[in-house]
PyMOL CGO cylinders between C-alpha atoms (Angstrom):
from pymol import cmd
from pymol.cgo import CYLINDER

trace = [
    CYLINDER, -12.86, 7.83, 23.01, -12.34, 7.42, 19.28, 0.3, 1, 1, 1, 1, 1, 1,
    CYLINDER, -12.34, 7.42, 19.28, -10.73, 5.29, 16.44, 0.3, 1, 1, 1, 1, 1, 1,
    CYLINDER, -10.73, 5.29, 16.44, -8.39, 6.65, 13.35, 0.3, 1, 1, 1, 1, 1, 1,
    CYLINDER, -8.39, 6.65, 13.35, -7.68, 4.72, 10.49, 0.3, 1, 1, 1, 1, 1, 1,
    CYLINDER, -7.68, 4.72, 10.49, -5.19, 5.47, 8.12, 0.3, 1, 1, 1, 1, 1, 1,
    CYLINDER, -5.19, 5.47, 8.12, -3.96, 4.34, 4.89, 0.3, 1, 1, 1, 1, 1, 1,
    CYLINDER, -3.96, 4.34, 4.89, -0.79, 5.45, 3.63, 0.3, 1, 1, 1, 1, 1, 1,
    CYLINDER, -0.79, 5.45, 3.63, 0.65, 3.97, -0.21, 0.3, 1, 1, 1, 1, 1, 1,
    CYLINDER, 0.65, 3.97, -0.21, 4.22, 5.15, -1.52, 0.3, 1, 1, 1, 1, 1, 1,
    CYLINDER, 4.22, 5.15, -1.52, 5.50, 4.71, -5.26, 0.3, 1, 1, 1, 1, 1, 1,
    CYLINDER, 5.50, 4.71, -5.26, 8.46, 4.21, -3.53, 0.3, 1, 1, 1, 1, 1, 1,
    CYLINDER, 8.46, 4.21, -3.53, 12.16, 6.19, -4.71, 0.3, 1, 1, 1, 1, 1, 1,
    CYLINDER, 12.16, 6.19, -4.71, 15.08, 5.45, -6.64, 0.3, 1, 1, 1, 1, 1, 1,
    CYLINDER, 15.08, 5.45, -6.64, 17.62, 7.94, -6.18, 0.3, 1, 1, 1, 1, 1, 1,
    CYLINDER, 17.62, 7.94, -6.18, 20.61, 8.60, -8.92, 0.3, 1, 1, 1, 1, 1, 1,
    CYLINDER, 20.61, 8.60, -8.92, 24.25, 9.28, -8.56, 0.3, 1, 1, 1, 1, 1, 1,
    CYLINDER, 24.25, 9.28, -8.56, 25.95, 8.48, -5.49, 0.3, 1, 1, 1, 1, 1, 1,
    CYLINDER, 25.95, 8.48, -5.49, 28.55, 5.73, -7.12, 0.3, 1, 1, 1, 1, 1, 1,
    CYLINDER, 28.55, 5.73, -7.12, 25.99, 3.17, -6.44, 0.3, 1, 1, 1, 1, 1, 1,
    CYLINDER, 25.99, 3.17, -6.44, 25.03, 3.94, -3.07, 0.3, 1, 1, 1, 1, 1, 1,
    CYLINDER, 25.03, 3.94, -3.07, 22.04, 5.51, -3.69, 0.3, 1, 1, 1, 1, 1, 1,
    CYLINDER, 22.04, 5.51, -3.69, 18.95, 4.18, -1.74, 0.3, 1, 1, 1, 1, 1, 1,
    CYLINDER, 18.95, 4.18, -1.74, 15.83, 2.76, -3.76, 0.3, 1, 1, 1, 1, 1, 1,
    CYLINDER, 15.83, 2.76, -3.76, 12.37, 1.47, -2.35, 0.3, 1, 1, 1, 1, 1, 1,
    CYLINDER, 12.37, 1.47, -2.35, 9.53, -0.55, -4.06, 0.3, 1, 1, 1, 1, 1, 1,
    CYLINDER, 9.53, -0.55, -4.06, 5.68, 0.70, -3.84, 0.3, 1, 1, 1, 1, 1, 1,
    CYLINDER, 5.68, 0.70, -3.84, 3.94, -0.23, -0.26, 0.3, 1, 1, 1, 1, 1, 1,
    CYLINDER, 3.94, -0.23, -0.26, 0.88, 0.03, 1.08, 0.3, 1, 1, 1, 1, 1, 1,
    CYLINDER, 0.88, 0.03, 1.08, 0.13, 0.50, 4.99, 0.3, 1, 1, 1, 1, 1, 1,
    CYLINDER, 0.13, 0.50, 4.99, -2.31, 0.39, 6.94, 0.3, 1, 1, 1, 1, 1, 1,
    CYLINDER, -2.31, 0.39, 6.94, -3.14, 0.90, 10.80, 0.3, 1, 1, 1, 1, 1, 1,
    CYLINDER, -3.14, 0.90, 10.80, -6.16, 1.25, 13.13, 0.3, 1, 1, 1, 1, 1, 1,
    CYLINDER, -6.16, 1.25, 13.13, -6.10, 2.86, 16.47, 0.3, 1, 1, 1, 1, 1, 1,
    CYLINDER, -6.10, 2.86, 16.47, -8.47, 2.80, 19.50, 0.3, 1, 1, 1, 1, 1, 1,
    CYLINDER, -8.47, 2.80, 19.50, -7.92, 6.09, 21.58, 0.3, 1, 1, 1, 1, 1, 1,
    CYLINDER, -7.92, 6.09, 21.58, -8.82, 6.98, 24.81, 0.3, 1, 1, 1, 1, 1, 1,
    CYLINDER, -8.82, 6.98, 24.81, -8.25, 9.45, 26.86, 0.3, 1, 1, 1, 1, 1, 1,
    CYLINDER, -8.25, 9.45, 26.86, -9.33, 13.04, 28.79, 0.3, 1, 1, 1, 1, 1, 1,
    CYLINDER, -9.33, 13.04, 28.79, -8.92, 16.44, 28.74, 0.3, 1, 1, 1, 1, 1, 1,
    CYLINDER, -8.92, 16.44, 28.74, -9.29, 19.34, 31.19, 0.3, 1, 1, 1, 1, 1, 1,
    CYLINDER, -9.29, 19.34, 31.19, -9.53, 22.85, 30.88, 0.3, 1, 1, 1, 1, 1, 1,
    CYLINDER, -9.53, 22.85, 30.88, -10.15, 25.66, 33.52, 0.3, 1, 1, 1, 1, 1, 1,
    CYLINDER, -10.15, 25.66, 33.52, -10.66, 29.09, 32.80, 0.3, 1, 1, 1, 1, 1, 1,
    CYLINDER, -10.66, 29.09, 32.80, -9.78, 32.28, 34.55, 0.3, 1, 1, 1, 1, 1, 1,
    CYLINDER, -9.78, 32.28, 34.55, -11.17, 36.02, 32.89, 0.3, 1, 1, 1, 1, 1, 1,
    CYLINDER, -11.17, 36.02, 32.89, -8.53, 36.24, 29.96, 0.3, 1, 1, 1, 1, 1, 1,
    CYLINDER, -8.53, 36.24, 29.96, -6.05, 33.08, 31.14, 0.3, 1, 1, 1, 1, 1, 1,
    CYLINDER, -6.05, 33.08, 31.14, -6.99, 29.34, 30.62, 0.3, 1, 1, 1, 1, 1, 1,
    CYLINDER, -6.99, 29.34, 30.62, -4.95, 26.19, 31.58, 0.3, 1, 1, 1, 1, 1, 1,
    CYLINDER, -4.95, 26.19, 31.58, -5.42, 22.95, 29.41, 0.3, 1, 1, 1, 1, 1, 1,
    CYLINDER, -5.42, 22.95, 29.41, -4.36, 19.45, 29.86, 0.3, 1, 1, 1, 1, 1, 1,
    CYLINDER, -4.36, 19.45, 29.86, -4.56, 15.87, 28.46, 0.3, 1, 1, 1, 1, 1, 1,
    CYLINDER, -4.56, 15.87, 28.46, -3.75, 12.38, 28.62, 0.3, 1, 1, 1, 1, 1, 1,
    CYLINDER, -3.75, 12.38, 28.62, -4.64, 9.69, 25.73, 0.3, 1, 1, 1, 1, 1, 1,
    CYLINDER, -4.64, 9.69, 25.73, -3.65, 6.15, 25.08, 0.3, 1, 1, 1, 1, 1, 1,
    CYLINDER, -3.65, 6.15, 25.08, -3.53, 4.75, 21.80, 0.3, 1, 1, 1, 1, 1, 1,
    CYLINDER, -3.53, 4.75, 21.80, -3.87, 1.30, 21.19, 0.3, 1, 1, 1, 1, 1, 1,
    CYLINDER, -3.87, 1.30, 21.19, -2.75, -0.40, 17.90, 0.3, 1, 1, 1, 1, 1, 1,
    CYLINDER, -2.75, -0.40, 17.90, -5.60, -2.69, 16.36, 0.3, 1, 1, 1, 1, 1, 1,
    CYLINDER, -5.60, -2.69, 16.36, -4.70, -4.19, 13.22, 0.3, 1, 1, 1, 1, 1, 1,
    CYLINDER, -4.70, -4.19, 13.22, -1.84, -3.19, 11.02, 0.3, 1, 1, 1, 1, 1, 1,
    CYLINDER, -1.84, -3.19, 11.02, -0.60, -4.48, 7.78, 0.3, 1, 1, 1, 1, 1, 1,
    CYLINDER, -0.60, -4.48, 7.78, 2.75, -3.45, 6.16, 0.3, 1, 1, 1, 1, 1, 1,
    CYLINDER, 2.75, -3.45, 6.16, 3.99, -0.79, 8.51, 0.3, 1, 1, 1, 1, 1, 1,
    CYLINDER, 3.99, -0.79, 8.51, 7.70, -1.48, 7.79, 0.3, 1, 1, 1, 1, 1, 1,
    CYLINDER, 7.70, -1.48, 7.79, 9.18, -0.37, 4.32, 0.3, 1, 1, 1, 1, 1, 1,
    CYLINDER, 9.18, -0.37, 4.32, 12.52, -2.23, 2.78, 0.3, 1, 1, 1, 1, 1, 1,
    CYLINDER, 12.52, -2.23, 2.78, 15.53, -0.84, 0.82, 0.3, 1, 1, 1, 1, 1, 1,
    CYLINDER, 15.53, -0.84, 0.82, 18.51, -1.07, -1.03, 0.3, 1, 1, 1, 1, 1, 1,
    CYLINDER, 18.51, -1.07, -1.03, 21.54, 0.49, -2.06, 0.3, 1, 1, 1, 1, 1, 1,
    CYLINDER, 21.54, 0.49, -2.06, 21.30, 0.88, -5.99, 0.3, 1, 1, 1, 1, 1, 1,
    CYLINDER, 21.30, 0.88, -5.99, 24.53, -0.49, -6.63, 0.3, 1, 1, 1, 1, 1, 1,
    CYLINDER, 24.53, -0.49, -6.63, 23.92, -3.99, -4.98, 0.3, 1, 1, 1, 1, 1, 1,
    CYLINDER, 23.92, -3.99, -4.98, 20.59, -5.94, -4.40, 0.3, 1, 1, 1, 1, 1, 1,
    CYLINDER, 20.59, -5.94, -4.40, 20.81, -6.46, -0.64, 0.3, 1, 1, 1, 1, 1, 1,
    CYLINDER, 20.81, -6.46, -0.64, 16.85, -5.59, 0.67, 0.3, 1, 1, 1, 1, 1, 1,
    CYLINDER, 16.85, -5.59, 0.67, 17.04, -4.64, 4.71, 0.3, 1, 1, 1, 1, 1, 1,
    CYLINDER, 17.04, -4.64, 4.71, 14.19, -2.83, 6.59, 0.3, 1, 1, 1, 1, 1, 1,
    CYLINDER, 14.19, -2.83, 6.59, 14.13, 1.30, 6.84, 0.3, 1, 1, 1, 1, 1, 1,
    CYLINDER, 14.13, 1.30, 6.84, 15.24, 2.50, 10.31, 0.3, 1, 1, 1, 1, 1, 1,
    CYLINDER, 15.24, 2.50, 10.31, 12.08, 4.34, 11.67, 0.3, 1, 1, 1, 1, 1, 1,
    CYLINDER, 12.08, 4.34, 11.67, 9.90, 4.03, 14.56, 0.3, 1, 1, 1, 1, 1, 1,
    CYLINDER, 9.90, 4.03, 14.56, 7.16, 1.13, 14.30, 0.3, 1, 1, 1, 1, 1, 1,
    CYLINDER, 7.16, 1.13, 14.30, 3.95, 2.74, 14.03, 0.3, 1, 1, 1, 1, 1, 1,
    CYLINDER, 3.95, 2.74, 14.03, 2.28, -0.78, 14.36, 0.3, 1, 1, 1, 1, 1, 1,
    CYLINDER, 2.28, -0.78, 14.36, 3.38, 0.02, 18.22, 0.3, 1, 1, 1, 1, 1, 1,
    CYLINDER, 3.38, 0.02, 18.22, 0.67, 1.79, 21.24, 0.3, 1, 1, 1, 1, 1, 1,
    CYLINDER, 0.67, 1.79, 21.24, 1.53, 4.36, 23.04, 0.3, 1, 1, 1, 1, 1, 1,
    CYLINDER, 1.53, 4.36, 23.04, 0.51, 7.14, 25.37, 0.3, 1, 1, 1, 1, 1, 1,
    CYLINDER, 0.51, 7.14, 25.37, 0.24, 11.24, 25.47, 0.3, 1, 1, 1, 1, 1, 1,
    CYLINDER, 0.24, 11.24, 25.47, 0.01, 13.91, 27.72, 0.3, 1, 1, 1, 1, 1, 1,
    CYLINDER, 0.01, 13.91, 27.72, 0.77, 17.54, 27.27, 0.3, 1, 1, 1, 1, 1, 1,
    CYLINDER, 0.77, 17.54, 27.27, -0.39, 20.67, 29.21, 0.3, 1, 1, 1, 1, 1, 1,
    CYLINDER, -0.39, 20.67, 29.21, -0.81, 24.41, 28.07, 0.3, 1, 1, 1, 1, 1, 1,
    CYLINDER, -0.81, 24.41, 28.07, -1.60, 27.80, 29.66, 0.3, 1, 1, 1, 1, 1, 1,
    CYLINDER, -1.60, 27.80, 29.66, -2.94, 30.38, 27.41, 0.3, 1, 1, 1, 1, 1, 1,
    CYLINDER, -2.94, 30.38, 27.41, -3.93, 34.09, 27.74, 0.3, 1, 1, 1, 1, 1, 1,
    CYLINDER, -3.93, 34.09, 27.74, -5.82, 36.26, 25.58, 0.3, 1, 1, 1, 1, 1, 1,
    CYLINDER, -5.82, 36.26, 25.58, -3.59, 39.17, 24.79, 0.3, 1, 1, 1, 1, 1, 1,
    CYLINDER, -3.59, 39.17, 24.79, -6.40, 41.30, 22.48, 0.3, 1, 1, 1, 1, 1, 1,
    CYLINDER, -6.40, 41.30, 22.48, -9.53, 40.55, 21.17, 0.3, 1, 1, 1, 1, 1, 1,
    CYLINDER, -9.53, 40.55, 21.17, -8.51, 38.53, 18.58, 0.3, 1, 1, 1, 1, 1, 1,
    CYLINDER, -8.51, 38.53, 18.58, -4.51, 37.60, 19.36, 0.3, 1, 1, 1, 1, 1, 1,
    CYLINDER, -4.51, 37.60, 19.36, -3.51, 34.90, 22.00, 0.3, 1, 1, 1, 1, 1, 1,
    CYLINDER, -3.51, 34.90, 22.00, -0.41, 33.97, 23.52, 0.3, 1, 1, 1, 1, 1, 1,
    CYLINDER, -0.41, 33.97, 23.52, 0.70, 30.44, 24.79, 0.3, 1, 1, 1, 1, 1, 1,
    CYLINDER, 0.70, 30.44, 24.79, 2.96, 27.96, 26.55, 0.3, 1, 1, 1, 1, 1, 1,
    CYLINDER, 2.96, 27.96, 26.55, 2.86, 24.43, 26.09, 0.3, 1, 1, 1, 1, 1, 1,
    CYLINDER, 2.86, 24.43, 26.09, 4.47, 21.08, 27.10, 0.3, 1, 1, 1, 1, 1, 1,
    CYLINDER, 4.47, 21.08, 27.10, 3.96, 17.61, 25.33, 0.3, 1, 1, 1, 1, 1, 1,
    CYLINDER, 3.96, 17.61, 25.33, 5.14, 14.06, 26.58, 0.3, 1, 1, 1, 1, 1, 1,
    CYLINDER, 5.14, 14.06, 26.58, 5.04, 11.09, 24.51, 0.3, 1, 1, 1, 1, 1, 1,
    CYLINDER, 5.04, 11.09, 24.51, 5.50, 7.51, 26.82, 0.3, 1, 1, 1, 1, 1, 1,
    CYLINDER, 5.50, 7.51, 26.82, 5.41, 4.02, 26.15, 0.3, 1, 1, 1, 1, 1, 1,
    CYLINDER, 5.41, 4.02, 26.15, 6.83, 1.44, 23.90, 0.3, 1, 1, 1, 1, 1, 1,
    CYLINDER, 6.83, 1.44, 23.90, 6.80, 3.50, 20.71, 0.3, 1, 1, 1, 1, 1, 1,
    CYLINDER, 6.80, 3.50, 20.71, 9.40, 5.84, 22.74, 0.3, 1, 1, 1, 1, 1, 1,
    CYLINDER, 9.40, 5.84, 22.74, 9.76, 9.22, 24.66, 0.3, 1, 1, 1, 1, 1, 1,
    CYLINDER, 9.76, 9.22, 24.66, 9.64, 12.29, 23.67, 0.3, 1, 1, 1, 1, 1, 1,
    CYLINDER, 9.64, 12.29, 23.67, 9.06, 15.64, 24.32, 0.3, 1, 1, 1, 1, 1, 1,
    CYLINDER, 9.06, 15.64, 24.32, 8.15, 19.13, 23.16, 0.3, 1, 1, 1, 1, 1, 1,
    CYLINDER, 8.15, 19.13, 23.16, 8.21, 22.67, 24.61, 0.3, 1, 1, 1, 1, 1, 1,
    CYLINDER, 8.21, 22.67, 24.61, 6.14, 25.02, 21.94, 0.3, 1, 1, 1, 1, 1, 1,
    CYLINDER, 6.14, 25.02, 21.94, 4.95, 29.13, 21.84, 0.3, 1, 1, 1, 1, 1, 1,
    CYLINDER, 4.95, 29.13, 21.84, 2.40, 30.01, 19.91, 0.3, 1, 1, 1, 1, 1, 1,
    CYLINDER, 2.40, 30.01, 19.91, 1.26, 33.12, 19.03, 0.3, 1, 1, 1, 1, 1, 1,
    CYLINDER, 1.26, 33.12, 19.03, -2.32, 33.29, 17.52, 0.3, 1, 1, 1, 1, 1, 1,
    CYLINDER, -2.32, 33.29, 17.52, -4.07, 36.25, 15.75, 0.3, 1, 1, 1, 1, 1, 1,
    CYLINDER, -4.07, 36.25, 15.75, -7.83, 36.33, 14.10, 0.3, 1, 1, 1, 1, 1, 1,
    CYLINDER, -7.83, 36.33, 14.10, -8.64, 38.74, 11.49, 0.3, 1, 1, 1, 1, 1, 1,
]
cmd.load_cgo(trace, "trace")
């Protein structure tokens, strides 16, 4: 179980050129708090482990999470496209990892995202050496 907080505050953009249709933004300041939950396994074999997780975070309060702009050329203000982060959502992802040297390891892992902030998905290998 945990919390994050984060703060995020932009100078916002103006961008030149583009025959007017450049895109500007004003400052903003965000915030968000999360409550997180979840667990995690691991199980360990001589130079091979397995790892696995599951979380939920839930959105507490938020303030300002969605940023406006406009085309330079004309003063028409609309909301940026982007995922709400004001949303909760859930995690899982499972790895398998094996010690290839003392200090090198090798491994496989797969990550879900679920819920109302959207799926997704990612396959990664990562190679890791110590020195």
């Amino acid at each position: 179980m945990g919390t994050e907080h984060a703060r995020v505050r932009s100078d916002g953009f103006h961008e030149e050129g583009a025959a007017g249709f450049g895109l500007r933004s004003g400052a903003s300041t965000s915030s968000r708090t999360r409550a997180i939950a979840g667990l995690r396994a691991e199980r360990e074999w001589r130079r091979f482990s397995l790892n696995s997780y599951v979380e939920w975070q839930q959105t507490l309060p938020s303030d300002g999470p969605e940023v406006s702009a406009s085309f330079v050329g004309v003063d028409a203000w609309s909301p940026l496209a982007a995922s709400n982060p004001a949303l909760s959502g859930g995690m899982f992802g499972v790895s398998a990892v094996t010690w290839l040297s003392p200090q090198s390891t090798l491994s496989f892992g797969y990550d879900q995202r679920f819920g109302p902030r959207g799926d997704a998905s990612l396959v990664s290998l990562k190679y890791a050496f110590g020195f």
